[in-house]
N, C-alpha and C positions, 0 to 999 in steps of 0.2 A: 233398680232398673239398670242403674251404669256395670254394676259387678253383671247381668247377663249379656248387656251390647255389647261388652268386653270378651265373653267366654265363645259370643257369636262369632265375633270379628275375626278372631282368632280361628276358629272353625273353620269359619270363611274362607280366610289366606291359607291355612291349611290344604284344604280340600282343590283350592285351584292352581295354588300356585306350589304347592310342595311335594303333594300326593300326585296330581295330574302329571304324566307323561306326556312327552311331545306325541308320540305314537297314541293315545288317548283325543289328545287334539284334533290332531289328524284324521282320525278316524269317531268321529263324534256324531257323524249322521250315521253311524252303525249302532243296533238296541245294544249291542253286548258293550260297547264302550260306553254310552250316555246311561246304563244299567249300574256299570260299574260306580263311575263318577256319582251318581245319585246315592250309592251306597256310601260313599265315603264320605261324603257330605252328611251323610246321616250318622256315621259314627264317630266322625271329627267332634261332631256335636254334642253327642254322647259324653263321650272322654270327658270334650271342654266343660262341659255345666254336671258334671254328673249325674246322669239322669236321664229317662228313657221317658219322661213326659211325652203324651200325645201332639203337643205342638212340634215341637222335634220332627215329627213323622211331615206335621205339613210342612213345614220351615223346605225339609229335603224335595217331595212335591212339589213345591213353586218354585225350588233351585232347579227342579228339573226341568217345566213347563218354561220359564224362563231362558234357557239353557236353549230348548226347542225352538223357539222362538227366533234366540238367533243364529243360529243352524238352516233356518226357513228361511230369513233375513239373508243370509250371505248366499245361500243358493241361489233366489229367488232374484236378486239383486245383483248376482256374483260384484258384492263389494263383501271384502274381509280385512275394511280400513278399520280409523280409530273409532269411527260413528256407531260402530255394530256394538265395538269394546266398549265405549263408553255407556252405552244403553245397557247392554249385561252388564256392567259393574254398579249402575247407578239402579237398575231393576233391584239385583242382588240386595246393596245395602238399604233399601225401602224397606223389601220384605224381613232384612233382623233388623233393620228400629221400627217395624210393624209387629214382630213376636216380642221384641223387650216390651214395647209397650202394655202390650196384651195382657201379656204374663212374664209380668218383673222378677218375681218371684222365682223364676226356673233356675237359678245360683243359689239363691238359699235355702233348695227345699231340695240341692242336690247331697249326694256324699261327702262333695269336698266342704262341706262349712260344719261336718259332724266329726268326730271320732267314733271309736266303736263302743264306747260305752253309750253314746247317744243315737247308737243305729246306722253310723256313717262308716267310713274309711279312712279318714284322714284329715283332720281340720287343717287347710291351706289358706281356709278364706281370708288372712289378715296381709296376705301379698301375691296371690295367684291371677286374682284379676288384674293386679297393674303388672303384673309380671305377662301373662298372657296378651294384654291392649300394646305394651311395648314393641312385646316381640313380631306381632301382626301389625302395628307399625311402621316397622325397620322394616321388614318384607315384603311389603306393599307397598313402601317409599322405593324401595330399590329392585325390586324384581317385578311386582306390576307395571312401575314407571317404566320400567323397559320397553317391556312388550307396548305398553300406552305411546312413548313415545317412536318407537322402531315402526309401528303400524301408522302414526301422523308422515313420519318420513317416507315412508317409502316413492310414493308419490314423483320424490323429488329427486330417487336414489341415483338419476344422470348426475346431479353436482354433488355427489358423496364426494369429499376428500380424498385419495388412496390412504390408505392404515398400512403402518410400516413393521404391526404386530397383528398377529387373527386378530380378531374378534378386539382389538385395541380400545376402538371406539365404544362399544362396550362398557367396558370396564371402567373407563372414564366416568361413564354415565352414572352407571353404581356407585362407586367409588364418590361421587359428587354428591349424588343425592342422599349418599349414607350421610356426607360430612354434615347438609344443609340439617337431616334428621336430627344431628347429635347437637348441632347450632339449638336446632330450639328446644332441646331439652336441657339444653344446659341455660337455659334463658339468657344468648349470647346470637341473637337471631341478626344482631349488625353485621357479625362475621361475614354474612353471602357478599357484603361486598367486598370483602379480600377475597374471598371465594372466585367470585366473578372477574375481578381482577387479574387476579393468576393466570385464569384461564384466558384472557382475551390477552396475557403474553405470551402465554405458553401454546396458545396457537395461532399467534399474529399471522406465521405464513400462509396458513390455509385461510385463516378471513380475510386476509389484504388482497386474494384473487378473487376478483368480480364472480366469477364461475362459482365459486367453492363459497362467497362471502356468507349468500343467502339463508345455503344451508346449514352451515356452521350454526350462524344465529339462532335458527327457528331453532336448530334442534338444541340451540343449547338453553335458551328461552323456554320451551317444551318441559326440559328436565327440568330444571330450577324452578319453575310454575309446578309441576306435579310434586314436586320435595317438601314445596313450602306448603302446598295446599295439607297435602297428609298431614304432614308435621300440625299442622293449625287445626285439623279433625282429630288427629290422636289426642293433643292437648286439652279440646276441650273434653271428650271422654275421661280424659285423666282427671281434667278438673272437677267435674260429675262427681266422679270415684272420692275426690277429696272437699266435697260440697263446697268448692270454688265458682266463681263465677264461669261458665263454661265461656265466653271467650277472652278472657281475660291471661294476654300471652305469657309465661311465666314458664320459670324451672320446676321439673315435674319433682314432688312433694315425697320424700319418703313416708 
């Protein structure tokens, strides 16, 4: 079951946050874009588990109804805060530990766990699914957390700080959340408080202004809550993978 939540997860992060254009975004209450994205969801999936099983097909179907849903949501509401995001991401990952459960079996009845003298492609399966839950991971620590925390901010974007580089702030953000990611794979998760540390020197001037204090916080609070949480769901899938106790915090296991 953990080697397909893994090939899903991966899908997943694939399909929205790597293949998905901002111009897809953008234009998602149009059929030919939400057409698109629904394909790609459908072949991300493909690829990951090797295999064109019929669940596949629904998995794509409720990524799209889903999808719809909150397209309806942000019209209907004109809110396109973090409430929308969070209901799509939290929809989303129901419905792949609703098809792992179902049908566990869609990784090992794919390609990748065969060679071709056993009718397969390529046997990967002794590293591809922690290869693939890592890498979806790291990308979803540090690129969804963006968009998750950029959309909780905005709200407040009167007390942004000024940025003395584009997109500075940013970068920060990634950069942080990568580091918190690698913390707890290295099972060294006390590091976030030099982490945090750092940071509350390294931007003492913008927090020391009442104006600026608030927001500093939240959003820095926001990222560091979204780092740790991933980092603690990749983990225990990993530990799954390694019939560990799935929340039991540790360094992930070669």
């Amino acid at each position: 079951m953990f080697e397909t939540l893994s090939a899903l997860f991966f899908a997943h992060v694939l399909a929205d946050y790597v293949f998905q254009t901002a111009k897809m975004v953008q234009t998602k209450d149009r059929f030919g874009s939400m057409a698109l994205h629904t394909i790609t969801v459908y072949l991300c999936a493909v690829v990951a588990l090797g295999s064109i099983a019929w669940q596949i097909a629904v998995l794509a179907g409720l990524h799209l109804a889903i999808d719809a849903l909150k397209v309806l949501w942000v019209k209907t509401r004109d809110d396109d805060g973090i409430k929308p995001y969070l209901a799509d991401q939290v929809a989303h990952f129901i419905t792949i530990a609703a098809i792992a459960a179902v049908a566990p079996t869609l990784w090992a009845d794919g390609i990748w766990t065969k060679d071709l003298a056993q009718g397969g492609l390529l046997d990967i399966s002794a590293w591809a699914p922690k290869m693939m839950l890592l890498t979806a991971g790291a990308i979803y620590t540090t690129r969804a957390g963006g968009f998750a925390v950029g959309k909780l901010m905005t709200p407040f974007a009167a007390g942004a700080p000024t940025e003395s580089l584009p997109k500075g702030g940013m970068m920060i953000g990634i950069l942080e959340r990568g580091l918190i990611f690698l913390m707890f794979l290295a099972g060294q998760p006390a590091g976030i408080g030099f982490l945090i540390a750092a940071k509350s020197v390294l931007r003492f001037d913008a927090a020391s202004k009442n104006e600026k204090a608030e927001y500093v916080i939240i959003g820095t609070l926001a990222s560091f809550s979204w780092a740790i949480a991933i980092a603690i769901f990749t983990l225990a899938i990993n530990n799954g993978l390694n019939d560990a106790p799935l929340l039991e915090i540790m360094a992930a296991k070669d």
